[in-house]
FIRO-243439 format. One record per residue: residue number from 0; residue in one letter; chain; x, y, z of N, C-alpha, C in turn. Coordinates in nm, 3 decimals. Example, Ala and Ser with C-alpha at 12.3 -4.5 7.8 and 13.67 -1.06 7.14 Angstrom:
# FIRO-243439
PT num residuo cadena    n_px    n_py    n_pz   ca_px   ca_py   ca_pz    c_px    c_py    c_pz
PT   0       A      A   1.319  -0.569   0.780   1.230  -0.450   0.780   1.320  -0.330   0.780
PT   1       S      A   1.285  -0.225   0.708   1.367  -0.106   0.714   1.290   0.003   0.787
This chain:
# FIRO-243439
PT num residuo cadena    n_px    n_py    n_pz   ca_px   ca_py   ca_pz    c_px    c_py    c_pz
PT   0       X      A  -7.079  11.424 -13.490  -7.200  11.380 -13.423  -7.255  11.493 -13.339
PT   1       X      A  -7.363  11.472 -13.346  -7.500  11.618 -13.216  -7.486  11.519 -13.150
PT   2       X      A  -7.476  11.635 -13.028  -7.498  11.542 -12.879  -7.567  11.707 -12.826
PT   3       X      A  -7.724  11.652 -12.766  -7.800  11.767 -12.656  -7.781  11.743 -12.555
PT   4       X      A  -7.760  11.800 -12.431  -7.723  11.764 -12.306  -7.831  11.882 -12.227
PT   5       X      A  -7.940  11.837 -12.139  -7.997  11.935 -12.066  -7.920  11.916 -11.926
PT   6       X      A  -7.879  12.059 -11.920  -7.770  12.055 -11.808  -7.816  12.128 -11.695
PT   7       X      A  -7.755  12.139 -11.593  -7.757  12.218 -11.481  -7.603  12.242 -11.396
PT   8       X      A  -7.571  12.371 -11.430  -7.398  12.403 -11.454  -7.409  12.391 -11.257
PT   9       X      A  -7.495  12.362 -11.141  -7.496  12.335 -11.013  -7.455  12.210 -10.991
PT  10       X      A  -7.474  12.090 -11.103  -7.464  11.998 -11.084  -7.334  11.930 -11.118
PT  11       X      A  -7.248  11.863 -11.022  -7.130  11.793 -11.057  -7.094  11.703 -11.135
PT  12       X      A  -7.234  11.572 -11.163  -7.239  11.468 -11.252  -7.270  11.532 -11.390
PT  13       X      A  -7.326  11.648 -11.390  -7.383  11.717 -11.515  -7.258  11.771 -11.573
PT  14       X      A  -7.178  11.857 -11.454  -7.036  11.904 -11.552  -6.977  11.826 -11.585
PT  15       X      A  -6.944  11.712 -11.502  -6.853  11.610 -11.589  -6.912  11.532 -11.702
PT  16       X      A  -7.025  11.520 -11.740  -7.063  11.462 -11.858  -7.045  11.584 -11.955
PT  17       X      A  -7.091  11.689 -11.929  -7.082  11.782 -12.031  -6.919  11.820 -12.060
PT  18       X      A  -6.797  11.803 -11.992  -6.662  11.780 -11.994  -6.668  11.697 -12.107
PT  19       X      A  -6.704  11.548 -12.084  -6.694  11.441 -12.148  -6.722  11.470 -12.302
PT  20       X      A  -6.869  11.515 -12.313  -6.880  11.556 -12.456  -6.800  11.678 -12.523
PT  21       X      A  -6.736  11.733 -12.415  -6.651  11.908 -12.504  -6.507  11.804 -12.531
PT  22       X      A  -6.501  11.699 -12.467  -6.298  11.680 -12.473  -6.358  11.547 -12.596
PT  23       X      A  -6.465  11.508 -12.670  -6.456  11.371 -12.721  -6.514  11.472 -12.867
PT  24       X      A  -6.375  11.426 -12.931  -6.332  11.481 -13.122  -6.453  11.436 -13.176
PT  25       X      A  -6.507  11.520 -13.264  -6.624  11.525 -13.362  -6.727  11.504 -13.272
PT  26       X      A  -6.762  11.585 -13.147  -6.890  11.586 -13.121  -6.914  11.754 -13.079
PT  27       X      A  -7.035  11.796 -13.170  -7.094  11.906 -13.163  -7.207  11.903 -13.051
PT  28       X      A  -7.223  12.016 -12.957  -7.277  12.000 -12.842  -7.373  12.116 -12.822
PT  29       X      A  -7.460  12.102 -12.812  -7.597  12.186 -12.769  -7.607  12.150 -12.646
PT  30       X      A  -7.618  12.264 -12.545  -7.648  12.238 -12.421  -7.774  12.350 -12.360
PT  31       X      A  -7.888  12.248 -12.333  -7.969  12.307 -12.273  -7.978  12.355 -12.110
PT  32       X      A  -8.002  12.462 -12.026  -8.021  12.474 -11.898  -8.150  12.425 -11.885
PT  33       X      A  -8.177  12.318 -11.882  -8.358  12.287 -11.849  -8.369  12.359 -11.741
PT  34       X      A  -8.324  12.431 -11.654  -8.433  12.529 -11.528  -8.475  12.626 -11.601
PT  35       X      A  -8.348  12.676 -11.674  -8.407  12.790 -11.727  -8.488  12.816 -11.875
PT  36       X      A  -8.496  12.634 -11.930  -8.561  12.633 -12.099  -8.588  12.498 -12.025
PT  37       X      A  -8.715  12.468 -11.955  -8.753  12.322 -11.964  -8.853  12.296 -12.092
PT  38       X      A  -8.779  12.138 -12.103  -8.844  12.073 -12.216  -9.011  12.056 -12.186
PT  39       X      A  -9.057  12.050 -12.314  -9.204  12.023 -12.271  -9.241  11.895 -12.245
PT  40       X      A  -9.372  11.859 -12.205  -9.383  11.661 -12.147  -9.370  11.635 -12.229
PT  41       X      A  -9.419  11.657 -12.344  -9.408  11.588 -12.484  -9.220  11.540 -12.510
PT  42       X      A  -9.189  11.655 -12.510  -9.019  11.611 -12.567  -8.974  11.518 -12.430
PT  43       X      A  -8.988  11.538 -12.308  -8.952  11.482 -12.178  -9.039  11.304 -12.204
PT  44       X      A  -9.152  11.301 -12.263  -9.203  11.131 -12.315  -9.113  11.089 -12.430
PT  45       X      A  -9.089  11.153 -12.522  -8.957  11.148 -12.613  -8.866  11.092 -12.562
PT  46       X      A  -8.798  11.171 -12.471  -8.636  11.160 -12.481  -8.648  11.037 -12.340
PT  47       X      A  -8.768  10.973 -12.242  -8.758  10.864 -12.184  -8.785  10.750 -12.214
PT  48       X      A  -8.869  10.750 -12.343  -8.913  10.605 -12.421  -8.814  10.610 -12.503
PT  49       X      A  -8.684  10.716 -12.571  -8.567  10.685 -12.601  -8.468  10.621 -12.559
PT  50       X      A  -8.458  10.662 -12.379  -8.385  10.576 -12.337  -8.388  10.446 -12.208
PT  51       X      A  -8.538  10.453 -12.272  -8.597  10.281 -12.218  -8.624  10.316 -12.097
PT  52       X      A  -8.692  10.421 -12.059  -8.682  10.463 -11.924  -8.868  10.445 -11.863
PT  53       X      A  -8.903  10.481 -11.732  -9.022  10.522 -11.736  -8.970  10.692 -11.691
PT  54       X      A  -9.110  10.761 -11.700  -9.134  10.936 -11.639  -9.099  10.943 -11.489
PT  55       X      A  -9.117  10.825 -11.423  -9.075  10.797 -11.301  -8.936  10.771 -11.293
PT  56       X      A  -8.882  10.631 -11.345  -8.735  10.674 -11.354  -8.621  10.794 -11.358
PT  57       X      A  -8.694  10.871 -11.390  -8.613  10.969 -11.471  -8.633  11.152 -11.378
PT  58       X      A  -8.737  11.102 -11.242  -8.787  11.204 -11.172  -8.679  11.191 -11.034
PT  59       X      A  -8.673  11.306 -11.052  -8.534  11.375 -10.938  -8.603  11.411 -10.779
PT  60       X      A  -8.582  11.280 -10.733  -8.651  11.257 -10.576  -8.575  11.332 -10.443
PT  61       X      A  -8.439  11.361 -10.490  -8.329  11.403 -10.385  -8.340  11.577 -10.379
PT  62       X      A  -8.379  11.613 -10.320  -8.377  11.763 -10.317  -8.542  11.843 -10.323
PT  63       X      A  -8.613  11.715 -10.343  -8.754  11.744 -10.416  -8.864  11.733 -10.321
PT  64       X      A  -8.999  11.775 -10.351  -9.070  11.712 -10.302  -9.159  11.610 -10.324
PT  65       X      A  -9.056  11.540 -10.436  -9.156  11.449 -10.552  -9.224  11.327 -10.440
PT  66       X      A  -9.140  11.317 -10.312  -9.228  11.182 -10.320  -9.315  11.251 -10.158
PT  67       X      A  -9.367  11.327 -10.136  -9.483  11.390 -10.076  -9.560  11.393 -10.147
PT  68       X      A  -9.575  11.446 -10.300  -9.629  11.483 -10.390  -9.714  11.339 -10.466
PT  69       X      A  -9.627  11.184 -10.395  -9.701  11.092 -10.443  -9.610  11.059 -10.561
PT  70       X      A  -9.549  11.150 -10.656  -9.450  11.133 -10.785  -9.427  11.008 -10.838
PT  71       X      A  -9.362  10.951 -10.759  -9.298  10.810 -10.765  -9.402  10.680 -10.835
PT  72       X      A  -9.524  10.682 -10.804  -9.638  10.634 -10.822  -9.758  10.674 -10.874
PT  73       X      A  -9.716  10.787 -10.955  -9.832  10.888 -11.024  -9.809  10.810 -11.165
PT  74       X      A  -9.924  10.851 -11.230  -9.952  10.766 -11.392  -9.848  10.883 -11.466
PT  75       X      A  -9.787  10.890 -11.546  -9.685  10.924 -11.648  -9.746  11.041 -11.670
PT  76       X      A  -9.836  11.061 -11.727  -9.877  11.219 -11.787  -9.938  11.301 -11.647
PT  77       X      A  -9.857  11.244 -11.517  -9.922  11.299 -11.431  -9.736  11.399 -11.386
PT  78       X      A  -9.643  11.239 -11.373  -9.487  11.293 -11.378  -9.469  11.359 -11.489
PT  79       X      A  -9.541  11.364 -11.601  -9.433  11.447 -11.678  -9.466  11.602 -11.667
PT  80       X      A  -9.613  11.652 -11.680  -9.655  11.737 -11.639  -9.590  11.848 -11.576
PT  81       X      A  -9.613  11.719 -11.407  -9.510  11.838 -11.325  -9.366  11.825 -11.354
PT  82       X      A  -9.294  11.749 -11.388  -9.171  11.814 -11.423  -9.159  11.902 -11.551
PT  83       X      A  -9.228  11.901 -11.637  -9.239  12.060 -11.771  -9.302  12.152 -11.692
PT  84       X      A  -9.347  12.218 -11.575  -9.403  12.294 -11.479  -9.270  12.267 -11.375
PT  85       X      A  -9.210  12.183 -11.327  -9.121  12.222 -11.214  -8.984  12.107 -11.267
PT  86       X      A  -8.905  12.194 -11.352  -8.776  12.142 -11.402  -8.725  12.100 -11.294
PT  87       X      A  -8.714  12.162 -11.211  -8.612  12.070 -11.105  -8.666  11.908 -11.054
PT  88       X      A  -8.743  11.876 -11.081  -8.793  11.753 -11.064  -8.729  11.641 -11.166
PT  89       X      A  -8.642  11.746 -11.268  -8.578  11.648 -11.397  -8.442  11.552 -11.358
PT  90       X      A  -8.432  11.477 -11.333  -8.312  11.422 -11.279  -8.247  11.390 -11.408
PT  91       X      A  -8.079  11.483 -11.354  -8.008  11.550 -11.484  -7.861  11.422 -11.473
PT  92       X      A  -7.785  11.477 -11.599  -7.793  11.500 -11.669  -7.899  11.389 -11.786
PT  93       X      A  -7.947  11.461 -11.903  -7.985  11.402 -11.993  -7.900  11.414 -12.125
PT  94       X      A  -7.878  11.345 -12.218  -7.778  11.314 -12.318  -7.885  11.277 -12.433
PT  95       X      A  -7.882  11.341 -12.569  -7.968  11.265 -12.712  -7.851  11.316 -12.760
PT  96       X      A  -7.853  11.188 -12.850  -7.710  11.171 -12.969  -7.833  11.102 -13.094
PT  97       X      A  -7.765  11.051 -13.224  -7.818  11.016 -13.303  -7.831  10.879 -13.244
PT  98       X      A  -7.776  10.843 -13.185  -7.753  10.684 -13.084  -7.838  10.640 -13.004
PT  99       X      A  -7.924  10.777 -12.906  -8.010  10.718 -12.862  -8.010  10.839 -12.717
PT 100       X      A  -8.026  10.827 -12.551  -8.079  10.908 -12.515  -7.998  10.826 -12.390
PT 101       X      A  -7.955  10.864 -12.301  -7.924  10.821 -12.176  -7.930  10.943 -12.056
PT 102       X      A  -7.960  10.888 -11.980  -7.932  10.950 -11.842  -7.810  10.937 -11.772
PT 103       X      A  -7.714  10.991 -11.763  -7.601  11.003 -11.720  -7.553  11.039 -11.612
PT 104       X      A  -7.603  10.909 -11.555  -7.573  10.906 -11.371  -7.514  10.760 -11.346
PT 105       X      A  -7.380  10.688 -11.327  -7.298  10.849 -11.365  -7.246  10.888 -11.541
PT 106       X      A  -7.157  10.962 -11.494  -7.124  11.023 -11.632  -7.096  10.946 -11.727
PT 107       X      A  -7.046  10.874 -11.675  -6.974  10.792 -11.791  -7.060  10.686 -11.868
PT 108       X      A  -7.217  10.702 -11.830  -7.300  10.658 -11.933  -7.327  10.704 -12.051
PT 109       X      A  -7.278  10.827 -12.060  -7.267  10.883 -12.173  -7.196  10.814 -12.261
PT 110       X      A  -7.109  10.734 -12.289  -7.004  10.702 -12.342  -7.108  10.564 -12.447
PT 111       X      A  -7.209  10.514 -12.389  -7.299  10.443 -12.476  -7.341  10.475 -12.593
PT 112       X      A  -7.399  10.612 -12.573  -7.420  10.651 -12.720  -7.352  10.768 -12.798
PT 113       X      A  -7.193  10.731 -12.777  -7.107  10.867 -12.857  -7.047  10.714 -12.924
């Protein structure tokens, strides 16, 4: 099985999911640094209507200035925008398997779609 993981090797919940997918047999792993290769809105509307999410859900409020910025309550092509312009706004980890797409907070949501 492919499993993509956009990671951030700063992040603790991110290493341990990305652990999770290196120690679990027959899964091949692509790992993206979204700071340093962010996805575009397009793939970022993708991979949140994959996993039943909204653009808001999925926006990284802790460290940010998303909710000065209004974020929280902006129309979708307004969040996705700025997070393909300011990756760190991506609240990580993200997980696509053939299964489907989770956010893995915590880690062990990953385990849904392996």
């Amino acid at each position: 099985m492919k499993a993509t993981i956009w990671h951030n090797p700063a992040c603790g919940t991110s290493r341990k999911t990305l652990a999770i997918l290196e120690e679990t047999p027959g899964v091949d792993v692509t790992v993206i640094e979204y700071l340093k290769a962010p996805p575009s809105a397009e793939k970022l509307a993708q991979l949140y209507r994959d996993a039943g999410l909204t653009p808001q859900e999925g926006l990284r409020r802790k460290g940010t200035d998303a909710d000065e910025r209004g974020l929280p309550t902006a129309a979708d092509a307004t969040v996705l925008a700025a997070m393909a312009a300011e990756p760190i706004l991506i609240e990580r980890p993200l997980v696509e398997t053939e299964k489907g797409v989770r956010l893995c907070r915590p880690q062990d949501k990953v385990h849904e779609i392996l």
